[in-house]
C-alpha positions in Angstrom: -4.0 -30.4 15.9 -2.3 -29.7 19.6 0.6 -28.2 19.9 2.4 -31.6 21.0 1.4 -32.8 18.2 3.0 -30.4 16.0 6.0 -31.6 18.1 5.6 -35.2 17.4 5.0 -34.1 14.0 8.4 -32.5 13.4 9.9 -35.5 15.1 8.9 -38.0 12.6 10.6 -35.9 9.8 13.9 -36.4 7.9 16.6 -33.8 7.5 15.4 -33.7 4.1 11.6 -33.4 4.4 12.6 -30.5 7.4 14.5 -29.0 4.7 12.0 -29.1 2.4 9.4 -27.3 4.1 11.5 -24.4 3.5 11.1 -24.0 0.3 8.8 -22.1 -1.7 8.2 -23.1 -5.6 5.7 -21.5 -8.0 2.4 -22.9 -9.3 4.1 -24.1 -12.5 6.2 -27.1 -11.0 2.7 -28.3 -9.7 1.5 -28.2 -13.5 -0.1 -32.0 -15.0 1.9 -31.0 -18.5 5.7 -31.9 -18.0 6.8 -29.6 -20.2 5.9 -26.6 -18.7 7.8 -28.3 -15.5 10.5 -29.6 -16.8 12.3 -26.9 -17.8 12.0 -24.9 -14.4 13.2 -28.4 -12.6 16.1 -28.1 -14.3 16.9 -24.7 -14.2 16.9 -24.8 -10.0 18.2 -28.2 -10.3 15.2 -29.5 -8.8 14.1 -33.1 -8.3 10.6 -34.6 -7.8 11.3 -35.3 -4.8 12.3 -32.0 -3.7 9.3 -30.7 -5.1 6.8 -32.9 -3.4 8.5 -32.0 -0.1 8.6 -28.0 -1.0 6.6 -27.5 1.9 4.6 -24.0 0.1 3.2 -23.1 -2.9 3.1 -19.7 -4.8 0.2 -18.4 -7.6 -2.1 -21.4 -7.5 -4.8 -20.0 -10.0 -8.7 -21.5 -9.1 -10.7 -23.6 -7.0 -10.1 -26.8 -8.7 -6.4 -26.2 -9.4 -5.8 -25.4 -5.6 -7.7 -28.9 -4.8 -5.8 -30.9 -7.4 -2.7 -29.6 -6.5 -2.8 -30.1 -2.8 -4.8 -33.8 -3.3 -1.2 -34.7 -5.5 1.1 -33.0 -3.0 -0.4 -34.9 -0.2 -0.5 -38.1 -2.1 2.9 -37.7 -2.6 4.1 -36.3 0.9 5.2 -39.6 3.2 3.9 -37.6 6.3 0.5 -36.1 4.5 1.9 -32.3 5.5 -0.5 -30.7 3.6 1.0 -27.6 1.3 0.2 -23.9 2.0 -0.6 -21.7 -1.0 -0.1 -18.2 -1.7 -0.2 -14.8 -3.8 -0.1 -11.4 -4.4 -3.3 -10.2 -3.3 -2.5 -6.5 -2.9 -5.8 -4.7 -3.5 -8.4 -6.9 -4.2 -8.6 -10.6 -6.2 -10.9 -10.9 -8.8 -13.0 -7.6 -8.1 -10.1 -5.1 -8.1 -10.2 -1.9 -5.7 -7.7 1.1 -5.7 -4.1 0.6 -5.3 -3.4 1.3 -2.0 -2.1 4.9 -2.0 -5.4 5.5 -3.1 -7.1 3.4 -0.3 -4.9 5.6 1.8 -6.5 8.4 0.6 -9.6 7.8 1.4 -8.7 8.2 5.1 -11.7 5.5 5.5 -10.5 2.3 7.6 -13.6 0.7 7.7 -12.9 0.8 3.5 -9.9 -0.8 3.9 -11.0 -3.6 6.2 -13.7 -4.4 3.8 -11.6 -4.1 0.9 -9.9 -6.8 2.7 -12.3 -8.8 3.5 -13.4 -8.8 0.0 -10.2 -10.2 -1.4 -10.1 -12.5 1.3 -13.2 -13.9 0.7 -12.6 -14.2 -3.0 -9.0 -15.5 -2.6 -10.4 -18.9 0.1 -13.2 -19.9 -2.2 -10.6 -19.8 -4.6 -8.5 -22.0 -2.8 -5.7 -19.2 -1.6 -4.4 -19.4 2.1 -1.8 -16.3 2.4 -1.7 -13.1 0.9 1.5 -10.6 0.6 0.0 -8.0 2.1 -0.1 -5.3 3.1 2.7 -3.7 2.4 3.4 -0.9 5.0 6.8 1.0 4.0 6.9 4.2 4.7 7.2 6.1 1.0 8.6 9.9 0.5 10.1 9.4 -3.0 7.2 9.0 -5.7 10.1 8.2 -8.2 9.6 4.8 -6.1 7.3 2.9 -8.1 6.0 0.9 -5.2 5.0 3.7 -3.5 1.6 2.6 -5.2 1.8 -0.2 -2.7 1.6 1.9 0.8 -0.7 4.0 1.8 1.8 7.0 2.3 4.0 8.8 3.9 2.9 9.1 7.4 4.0 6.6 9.9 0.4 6.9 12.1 -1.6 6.9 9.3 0.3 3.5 8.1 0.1 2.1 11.0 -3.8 2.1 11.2 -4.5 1.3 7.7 -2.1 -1.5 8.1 -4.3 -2.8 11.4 -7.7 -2.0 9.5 -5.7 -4.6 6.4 -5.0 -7.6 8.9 -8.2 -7.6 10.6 -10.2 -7.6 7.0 -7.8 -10.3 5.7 -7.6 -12.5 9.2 -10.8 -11.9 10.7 -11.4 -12.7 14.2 -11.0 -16.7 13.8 -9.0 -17.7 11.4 -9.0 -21.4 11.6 -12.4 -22.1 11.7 -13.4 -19.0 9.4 -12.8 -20.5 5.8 -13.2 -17.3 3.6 -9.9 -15.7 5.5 -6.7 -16.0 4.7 -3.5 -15.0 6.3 -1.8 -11.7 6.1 1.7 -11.1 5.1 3.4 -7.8 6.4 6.1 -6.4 4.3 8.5 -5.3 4.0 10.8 -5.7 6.6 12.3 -3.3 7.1 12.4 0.2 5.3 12.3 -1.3 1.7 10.3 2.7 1.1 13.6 4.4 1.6 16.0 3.2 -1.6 17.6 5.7 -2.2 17.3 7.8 -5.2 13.8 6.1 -5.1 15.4 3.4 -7.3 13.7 0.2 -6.7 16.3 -2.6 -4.9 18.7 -0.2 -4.2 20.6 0.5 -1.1 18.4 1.8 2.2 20.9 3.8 4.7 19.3 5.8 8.2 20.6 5.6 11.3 18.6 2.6 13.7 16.7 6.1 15.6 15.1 7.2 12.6 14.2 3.5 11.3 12.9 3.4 14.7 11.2 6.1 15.0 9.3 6.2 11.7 9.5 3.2 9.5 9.2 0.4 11.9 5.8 1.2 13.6 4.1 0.2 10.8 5.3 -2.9 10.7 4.6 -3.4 14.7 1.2 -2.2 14.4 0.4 -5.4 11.6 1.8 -7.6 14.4 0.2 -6.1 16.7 -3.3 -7.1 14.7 -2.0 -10.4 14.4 -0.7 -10.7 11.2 0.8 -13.8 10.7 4.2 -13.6 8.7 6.7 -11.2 7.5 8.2 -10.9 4.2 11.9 -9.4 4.2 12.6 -6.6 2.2 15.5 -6.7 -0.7 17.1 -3.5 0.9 20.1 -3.2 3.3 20.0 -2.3 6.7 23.0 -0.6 8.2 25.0 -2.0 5.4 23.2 -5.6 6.2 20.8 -6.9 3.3 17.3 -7.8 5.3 17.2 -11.3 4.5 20.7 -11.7 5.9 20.4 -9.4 8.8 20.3 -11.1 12.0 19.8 -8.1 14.2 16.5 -7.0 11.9 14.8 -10.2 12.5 16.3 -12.3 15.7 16.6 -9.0 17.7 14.3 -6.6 16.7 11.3 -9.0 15.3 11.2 -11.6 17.4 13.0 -10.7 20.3 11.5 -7.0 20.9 8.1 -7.3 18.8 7.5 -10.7 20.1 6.7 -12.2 16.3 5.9 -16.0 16.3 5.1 -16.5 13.1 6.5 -17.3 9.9 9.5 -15.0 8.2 9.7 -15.8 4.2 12.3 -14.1 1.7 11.0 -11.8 -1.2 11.4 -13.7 -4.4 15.2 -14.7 -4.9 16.6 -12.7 -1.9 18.5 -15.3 -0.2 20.4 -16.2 -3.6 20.8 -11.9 -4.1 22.5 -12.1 -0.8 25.6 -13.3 -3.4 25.6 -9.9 -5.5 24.7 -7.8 -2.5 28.7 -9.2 -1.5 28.0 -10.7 1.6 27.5 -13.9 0.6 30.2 -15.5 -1.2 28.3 -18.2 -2.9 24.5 -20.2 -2.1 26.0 -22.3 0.5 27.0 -19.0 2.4 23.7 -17.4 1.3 22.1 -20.1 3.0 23.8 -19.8 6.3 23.6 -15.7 6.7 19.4 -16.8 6.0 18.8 -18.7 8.0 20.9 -17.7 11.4 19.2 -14.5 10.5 15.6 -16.4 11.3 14.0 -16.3 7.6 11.9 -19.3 7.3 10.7 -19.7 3.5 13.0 -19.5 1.3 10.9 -18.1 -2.1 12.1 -19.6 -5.6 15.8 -19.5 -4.9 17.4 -23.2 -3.5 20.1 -21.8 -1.6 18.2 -24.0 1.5 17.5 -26.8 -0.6 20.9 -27.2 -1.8 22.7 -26.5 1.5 21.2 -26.8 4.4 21.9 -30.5 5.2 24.8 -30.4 4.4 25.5 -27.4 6.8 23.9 -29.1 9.5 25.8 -32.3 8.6 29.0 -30.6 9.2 27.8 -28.6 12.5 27.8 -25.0 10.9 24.4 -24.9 11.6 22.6 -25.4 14.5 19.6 -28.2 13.6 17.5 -26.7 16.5 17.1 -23.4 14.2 16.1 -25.2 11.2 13.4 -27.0 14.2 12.1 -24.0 15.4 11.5 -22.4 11.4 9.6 -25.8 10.3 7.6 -25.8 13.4 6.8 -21.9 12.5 5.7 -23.3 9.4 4.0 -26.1 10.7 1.9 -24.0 13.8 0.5 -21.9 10.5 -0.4 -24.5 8.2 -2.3 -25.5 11.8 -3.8 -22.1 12.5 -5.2 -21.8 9.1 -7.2 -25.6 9.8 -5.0 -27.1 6.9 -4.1 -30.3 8.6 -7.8 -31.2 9.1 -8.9 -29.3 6.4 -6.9 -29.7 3.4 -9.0 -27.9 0.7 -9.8 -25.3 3.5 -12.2 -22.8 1.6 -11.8 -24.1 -2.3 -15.3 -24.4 -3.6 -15.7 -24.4 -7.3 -19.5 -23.8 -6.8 -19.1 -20.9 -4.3 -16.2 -20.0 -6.3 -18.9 -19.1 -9.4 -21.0 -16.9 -6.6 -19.0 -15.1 -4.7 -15.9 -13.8 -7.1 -16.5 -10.6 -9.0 -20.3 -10.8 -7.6 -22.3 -7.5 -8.3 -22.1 -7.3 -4.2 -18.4 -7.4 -4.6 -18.5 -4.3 -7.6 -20.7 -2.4 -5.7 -18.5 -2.8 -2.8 -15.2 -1.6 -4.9 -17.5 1.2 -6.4 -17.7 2.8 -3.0 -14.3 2.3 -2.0 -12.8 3.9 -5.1 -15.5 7.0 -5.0 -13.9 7.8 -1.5 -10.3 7.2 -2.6 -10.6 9.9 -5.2 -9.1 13.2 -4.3 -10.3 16.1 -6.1 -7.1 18.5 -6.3 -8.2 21.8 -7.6 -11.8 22.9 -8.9 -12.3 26.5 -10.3 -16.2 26.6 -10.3 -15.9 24.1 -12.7 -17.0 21.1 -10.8 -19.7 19.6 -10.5 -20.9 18.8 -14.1 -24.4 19.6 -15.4 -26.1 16.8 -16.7 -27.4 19.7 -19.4 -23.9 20.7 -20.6 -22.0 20.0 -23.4 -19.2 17.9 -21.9 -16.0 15.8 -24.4 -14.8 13.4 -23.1 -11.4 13.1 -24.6 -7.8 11.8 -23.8 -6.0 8.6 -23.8 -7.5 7.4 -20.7 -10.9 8.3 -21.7 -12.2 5.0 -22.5 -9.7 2.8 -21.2 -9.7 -0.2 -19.5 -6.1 0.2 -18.0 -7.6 1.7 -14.7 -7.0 -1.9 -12.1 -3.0 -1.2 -11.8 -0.3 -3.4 -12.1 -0.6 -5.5 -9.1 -4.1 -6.6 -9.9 -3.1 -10.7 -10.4 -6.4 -12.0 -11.7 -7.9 -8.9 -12.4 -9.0 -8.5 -16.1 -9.1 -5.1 -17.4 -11.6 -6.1 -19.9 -14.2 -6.5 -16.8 -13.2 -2.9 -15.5 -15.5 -0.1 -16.4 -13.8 3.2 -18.2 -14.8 6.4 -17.7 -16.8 7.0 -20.9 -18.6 3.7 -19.5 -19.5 4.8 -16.5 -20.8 8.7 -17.5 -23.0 6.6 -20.2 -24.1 5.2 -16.6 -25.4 7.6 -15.3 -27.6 8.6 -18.5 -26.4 11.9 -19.5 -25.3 13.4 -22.5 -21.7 13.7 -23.2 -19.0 13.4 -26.6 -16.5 11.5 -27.1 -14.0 10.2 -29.4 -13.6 7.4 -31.5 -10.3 7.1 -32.2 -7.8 5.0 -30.4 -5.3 7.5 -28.4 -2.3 6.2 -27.4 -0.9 7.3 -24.0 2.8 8.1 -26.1 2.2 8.5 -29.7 -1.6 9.4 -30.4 -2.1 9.7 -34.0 -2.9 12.6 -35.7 -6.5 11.8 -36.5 -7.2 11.1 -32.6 -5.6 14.4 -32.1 -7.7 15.9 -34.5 -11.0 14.4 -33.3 -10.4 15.6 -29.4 -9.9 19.1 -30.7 -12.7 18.9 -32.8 -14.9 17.8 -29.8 -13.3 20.4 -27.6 -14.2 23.1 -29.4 -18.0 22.3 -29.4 -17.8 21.5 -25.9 -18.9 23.8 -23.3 -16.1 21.9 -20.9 -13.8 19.0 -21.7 -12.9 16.2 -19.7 -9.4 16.1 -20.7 -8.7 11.6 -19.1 -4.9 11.4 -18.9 -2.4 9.2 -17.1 -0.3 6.3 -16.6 -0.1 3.5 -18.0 -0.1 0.4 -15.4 3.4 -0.3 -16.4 4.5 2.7 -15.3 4.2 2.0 -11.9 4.2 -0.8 -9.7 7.8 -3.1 -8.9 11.0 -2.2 -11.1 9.1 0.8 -12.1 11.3 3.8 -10.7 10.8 6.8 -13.0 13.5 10.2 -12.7 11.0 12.3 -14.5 7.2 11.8 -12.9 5.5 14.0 -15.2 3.1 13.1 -17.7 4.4 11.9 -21.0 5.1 14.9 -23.6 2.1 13.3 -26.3 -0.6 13.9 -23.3 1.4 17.6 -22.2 1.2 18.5 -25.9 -2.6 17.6 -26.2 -3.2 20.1 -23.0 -2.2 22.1 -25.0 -3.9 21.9 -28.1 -7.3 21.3 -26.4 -6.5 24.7 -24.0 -5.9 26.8 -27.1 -9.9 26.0 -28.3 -11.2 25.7 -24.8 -9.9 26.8 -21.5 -13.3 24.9 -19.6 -10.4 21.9 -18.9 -11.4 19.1 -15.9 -8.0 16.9 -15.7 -8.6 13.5 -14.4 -5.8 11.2 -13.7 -5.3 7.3 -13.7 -1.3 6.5 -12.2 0.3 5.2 -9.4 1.9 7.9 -7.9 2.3 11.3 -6.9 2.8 13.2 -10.0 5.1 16.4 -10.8 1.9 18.4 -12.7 3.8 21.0 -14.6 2.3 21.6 -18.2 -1.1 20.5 -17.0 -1.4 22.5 -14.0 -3.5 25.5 -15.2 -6.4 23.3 -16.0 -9.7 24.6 -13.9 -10.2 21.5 -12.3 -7.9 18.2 -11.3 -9.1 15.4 -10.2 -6.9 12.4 -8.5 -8.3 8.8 -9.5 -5.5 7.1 -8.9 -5.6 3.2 -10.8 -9.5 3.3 -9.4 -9.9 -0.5 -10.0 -12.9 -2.8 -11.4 -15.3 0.1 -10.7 -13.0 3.2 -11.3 -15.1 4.8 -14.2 -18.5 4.6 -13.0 -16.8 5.9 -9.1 -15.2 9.3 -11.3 -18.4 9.7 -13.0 -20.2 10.1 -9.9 -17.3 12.3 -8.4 -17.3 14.8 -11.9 -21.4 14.6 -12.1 -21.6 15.4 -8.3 -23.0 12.3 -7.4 -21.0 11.9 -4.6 -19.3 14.5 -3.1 -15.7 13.6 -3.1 -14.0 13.3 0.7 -10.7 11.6 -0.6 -7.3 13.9 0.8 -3.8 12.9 0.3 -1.9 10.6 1.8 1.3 11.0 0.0 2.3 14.9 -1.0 2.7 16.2 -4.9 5.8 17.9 -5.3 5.5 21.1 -7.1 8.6 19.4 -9.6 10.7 16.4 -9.1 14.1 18.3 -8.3 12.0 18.6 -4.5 11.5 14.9 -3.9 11.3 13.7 -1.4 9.5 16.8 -0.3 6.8 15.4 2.8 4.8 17.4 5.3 6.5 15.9 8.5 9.8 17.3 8.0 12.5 18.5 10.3 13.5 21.5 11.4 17.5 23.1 10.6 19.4 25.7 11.8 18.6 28.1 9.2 14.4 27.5 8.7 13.0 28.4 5.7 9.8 31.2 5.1 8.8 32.0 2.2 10.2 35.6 1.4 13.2 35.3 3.3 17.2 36.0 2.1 19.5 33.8 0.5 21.3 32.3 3.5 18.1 29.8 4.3 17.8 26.7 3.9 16.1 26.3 0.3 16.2 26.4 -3.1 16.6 29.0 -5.2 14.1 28.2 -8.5 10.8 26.6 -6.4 9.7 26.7 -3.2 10.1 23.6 -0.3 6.7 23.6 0.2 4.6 20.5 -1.7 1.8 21.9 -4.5 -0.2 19.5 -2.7 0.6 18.6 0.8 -0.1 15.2 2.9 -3.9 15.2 4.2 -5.1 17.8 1.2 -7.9 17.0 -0.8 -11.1 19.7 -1.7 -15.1 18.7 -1.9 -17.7 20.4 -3.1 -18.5 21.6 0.3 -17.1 24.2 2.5 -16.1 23.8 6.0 -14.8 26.5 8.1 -12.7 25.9 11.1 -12.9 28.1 14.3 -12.6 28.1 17.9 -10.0 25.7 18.9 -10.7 25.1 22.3 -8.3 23.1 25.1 -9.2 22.0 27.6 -6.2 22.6 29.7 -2.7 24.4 29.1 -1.0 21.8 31.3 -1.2 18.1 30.7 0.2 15.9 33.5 1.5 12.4 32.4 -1.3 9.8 33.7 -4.1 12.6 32.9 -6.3 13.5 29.3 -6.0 16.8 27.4 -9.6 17.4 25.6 -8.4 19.6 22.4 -11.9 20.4 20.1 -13.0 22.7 17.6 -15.9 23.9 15.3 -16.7 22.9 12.1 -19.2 24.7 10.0 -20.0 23.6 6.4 -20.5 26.6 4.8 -22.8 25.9 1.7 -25.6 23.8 0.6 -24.0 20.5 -0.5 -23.8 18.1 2.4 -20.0 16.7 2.6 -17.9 14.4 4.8 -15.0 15.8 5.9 -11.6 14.6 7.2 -10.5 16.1 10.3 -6.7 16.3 11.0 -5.1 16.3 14.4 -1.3 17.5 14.1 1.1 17.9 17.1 4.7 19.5 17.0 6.9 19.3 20.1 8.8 22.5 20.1 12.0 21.4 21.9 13.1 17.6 21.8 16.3 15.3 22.7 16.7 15.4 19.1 15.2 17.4 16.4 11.5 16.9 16.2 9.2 17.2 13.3 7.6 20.5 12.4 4.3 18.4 12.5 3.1 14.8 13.3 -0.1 13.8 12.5 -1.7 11.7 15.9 -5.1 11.7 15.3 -8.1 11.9 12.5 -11.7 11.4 12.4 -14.2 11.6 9.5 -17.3 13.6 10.1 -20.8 13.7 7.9 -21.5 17.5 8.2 -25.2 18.4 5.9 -25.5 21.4 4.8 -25.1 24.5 6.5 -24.4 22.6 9.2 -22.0 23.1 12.5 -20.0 20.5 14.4 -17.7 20.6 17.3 -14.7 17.7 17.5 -13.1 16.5 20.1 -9.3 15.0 20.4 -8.1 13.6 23.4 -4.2 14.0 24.2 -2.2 12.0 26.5 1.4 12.0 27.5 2.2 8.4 25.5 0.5 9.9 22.0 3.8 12.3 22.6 6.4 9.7 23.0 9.3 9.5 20.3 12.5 7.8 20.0 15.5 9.2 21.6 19.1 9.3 21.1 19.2 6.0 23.1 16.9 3.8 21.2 14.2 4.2 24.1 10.6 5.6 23.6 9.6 8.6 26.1 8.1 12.5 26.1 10.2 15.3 27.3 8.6 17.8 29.1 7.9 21.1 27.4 5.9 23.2 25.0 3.9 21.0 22.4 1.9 23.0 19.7 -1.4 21.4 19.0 -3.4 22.1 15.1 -6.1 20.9 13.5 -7.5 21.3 10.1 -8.4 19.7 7.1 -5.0 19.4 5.9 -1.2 19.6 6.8 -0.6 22.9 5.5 -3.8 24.9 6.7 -4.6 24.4 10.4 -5.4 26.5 13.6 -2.7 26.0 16.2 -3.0 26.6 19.8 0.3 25.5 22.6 0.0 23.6 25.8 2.7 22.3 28.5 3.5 18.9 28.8 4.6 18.2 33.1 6.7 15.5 34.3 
């Protein structure tokens, strides 16, 4: 369909069918039994006519639900407007791959785009149109429980996993490629930053730093073409996001240039009443949708409202226009007008979701997501030792994470599954351990195993629960049961390998003197068999953080990118510092950290100039040499710091990074290129420029451990 015809489209619809594409209900008020819709109806105060208008549909569960559903809706529409169905799809559909923090630590965005692509794939033949994803807020607080959502703390490293998300999702033509759907960015803006890391609760920075380092996440998904943007349930400035005219009219549309479709989080047009901005849902209604949010999601603040606000001239029709024709151009993007059904195929559906193609897929993902955090000459296993395998997380299914919608953990392979795999010998337990309150007897059992064990794969962890949306924690270590059975394992074997299944950064006091700790993350559908490769050496782990581990939670947030004070701190330095007194300011594991089995040296940092002029290329390289017999992949780090800024600059900003196969023994040289706009910030003024100066320039396989040389930027 033309554009003009989109036009004449709108044209032909009421106030109330206009009004009606604004609204967002769930899969239930679509069901054939009454019941289970009648008593939503009547809780929004609903009517059928209202729903056959509600212009998009959320959690539609299957091929031939999705076709039902939309042959019904467009029975029943007067205009044939076909609906638009979404979901959640946050790290894979059926075939589940690792929460995003851990796709963010695997530094891999060819991973990422196929982890996409996977989901998208799954989601179309499954009769899905939109996902919410990804979600690109910048995290610092692992308290946060979304922080399992993003892919860390670094606003360049968001910003490219985000892009690498949109193009796997969108592909490169949308309306004619069937098994894509359309990506949602969110959320807009700074929804990473509650404070407190309490989930929904009050975001304040001033607009530079927003600027600066939350926002360019969010621009780069636009900038791959993602096509809508989910508002976040945080203020801005005192302004809740799905009221805030400025966030979305000037800085979206007007300065980013987004044409697409703007929906609400579910319920935040109605929370615009508790917030206290809004003094009731005819208000709500009127800050939402002057403030340019299209969708309204499972509130009826539009539905109830809007007419009548039109009606009495308080607001402008031509805005309610120009949000249905947004929704309208997208439905038309995605081929729904003269494709309905789009890419719902029950028989493809059988074929392509949770294929063995798909499981091999996530296998490979989640072996490169896994970071391997400290190894004593422990790791690799032996397939001739004596290894237990014991813990609550041992053989548990409860590795796919919270935001896995129609993953089943009962397809997801444990860890004891995935050793037995690989055909080696191992012990373990056949008790049930509970992640809280293990019984006695499954206490008993693991000690038993542990002390005929020559090492012990101590599984601990999360449960999904514990992470995820309304999942803030103040204390982010392991529950006391799992610190206790540390203990009692360590006192009949000190040969300890800690593996962990969660969602966040973890404070690892009490388990910390284990030999080895290895990072899993929630792995997804193939997380056991992708850890049994990584403790057996079958793949050499290459994951490094993308979110730092505090050394205990009275640091957080405690990030590698940092600013400077008056009074800086160095470890062994007086009083009058800034610091604390009891721990250190440094992370136990910083941003970009992550160990192999492999041992690459860095040397001879080489530039290629000590002067860069804006408009010419600084070359900036250096050697690596893997210094033992394992072949590896390492992750090469490019951190900049400019010395003296406008304002205070960062003591480091990661710019660039490249991952390099290096066999064994082998030497490399890497190459970075510099130019004046990679050292661009945002000044005091809102604008984006370089001063000229000193710039320090280090790379390394980390945040923490680099070689540094300086150069002179020239204006």
């Amino acid at each position: 369909m033309e554009q003009h015809q989109l036009i004449d489209l709108l044209k032909q619809m009421t106030l109330d069918e206009k009004v009606g594409q604004l609204l967002q209900l769930a899969a239930e008020f679509y069901s054939e039994k009454a019941e289970e819709k009648t008593g939503p109806m009547t809780d929004l105060g609903l009517t059928h006519e209202d729903i056959n208008n509600a212009g998009t549909t959320l959690g539609i569960s299957g091929a031939k639900e999705a076709i039902r559903v939309q042959k019904a809706y467009m029975e029943n529409n007067r205009l044939g407007i076909p609906t638009m169905l979404m979901a959640d799809i946050i790290h894979g559909f059926r075939t589940i791959f690792p929460i995003p923090l851990g796709l963010g630590s695997s530094w891999d965005l060819e991973a990422a785009k196929k982890m996409a692509e996977v989901s998208a794939k799954e989601a179309a033949v499954s009769g899905l149109h939109v996902t919410f994803s990804p979600m690109v807020d910048l995290v610092r607080d692992p308290r946060w429980g979304r922080v399992m959502e993003s892919t860390g703390e670094d606003p360049f490293l968001n910003s490219r996993f985000a892009e690498a998300f949109v193009r796997g999702y969108q592909g490169e033509d949308l309306k004619n490629d069937f098994l894509r759907v359309a990506a949602c960015v969110k959320h807009f803006a700074a929804y990473g930053a509650a404070i407190g890391g309490r989930d929904y609760n009050t975001v304040n920075m001033s607009e530079r730093q927003l600027r600066d380092s939350y926002l360019p996440g969010y621009k780069a998904a636009l900038d791959a073409g993602a096509k809508l943007v989910m508002t976040s349930f945080n203020t801005v400035d005192g302004i809740p996001a799905t009221g805030n005219k400025w966030l979305f009219r000037d800085v979206l549309r007007k300065e980013f240039g987004f044409e697409g479709v703007v929906i609400s989080d579910w319920g935040a047009v109605i929370e615009l009443i508790p917030h206290g901005v809004a003094e009731d849902k005819r208000q709500a209604a009127e800050l939402a949708i002057n403030a340019g949010v299209d969708i309204e999601m499972m509130t009826t603040c539009y539905t109830e409202n809007l007419k009548a606000l039109i009606d009495e001239n308080i607001v402008d029709e031509a805005i309610l226009d120009e949000a249905v024709l947004r929704i309208l151009t997208l439905k038309n993007d995605l081929g729904l007008f003269e494709n309905p059904h789009r890419g719902a195929d029950v028989t493809l559906e059988k074929e392509v979701v949770l294929s063995n193609e798909h499981r091999e897929i996530a296998k490979d993902v989640a072996r490169k997501s896994i970071v391997l955090l400290k190894n004593e000459n422990i790791l690799p296993l032996s397939k001739q030792e004596k290894v237990a395998i014991v813990g609550p997380a041992a053989d548990s299914h409860d590795v796919i994470g919270v935001w896995s919608w129609q993953g089943k953990k009962e397809e997801a392979i444990t860890l004891v599954q995935g050793i037995k795999q690989l055909k080696v010998e191992y012990m373990a337990g056949k008790e049930v351990f509970d992640y809280f309150n293990p019984s006695q007897a499954a206490i008993n059992e693991a000690v038993s195993l542990a002390k005929e064990a020559d090492k012990v794969v101590l599984a601990l962890g999360e449960e999904d629960w514990m992470s995820g949306e309304a999942s803030s924690r103040s204390d982010i270590r392991l529950p006391q049961a799992q610190l206790d059975l540390f203990k009692a394992i360590q006192a009949v074997n000190e040969n300890i390998i800690v593996t962990l299944y969660n969602g966040r950064p973890l404070d690892l006091q009490g388990i910390d003197s284990a030999k080895a700790i290895v990072e899993a993350w929630f792995p997804g559908t193939e997380g056991g068999a992708a850890l049994a490769d990584i403790l057996y050496g079958e793949y050499n782990p290459s994951g490094r953080l993308s979110m730092s581990f505090p050394e205990t939670v009275g640091q957080v947030p405690v990030y590698y990118n940092g600013e400077n004070t008056g009074r800086p701190y160095k470890p062994g330095d007086e009083k009058y510092v800034s610091k604390y007194l009891d721990v250190s300011n440094f992370a136990k594991y910083p941003f970009g950290f992550g160990l192999s089995y492999s041992n690459c040296l860095y040397t001879d940092l080489q530039l290629s100039t000590n002067e860069l002029q804006s408009g010419d290329v600084l070359t900036v390289s250096v050697t690596l040499e893997n210094q033992s017999d394992v072949a590896g992949q390492e992750t090469v780090q490019l951190y900049i710091r400019d010395q003296i800024g406008e304002v205070v600059r960062p003591i480091k900003e990661l710019k660039g990074f490249e991952k390099v196969n290096l066999l064994a023994n082998e030497q490399k040289t890497v190459q970075f290129t510099i130019t004046e706009e990679l050292l661009r910030y945002v000044h005091s003024d809102q604008t984006c420029r370089s001063d000229a100066g000193m710039f320090d320039v280090m790379i390394g396989p980390n945040s923490r451990d680099v070689v540094t040389s300086t150069f002179k930027l020239l204006k």
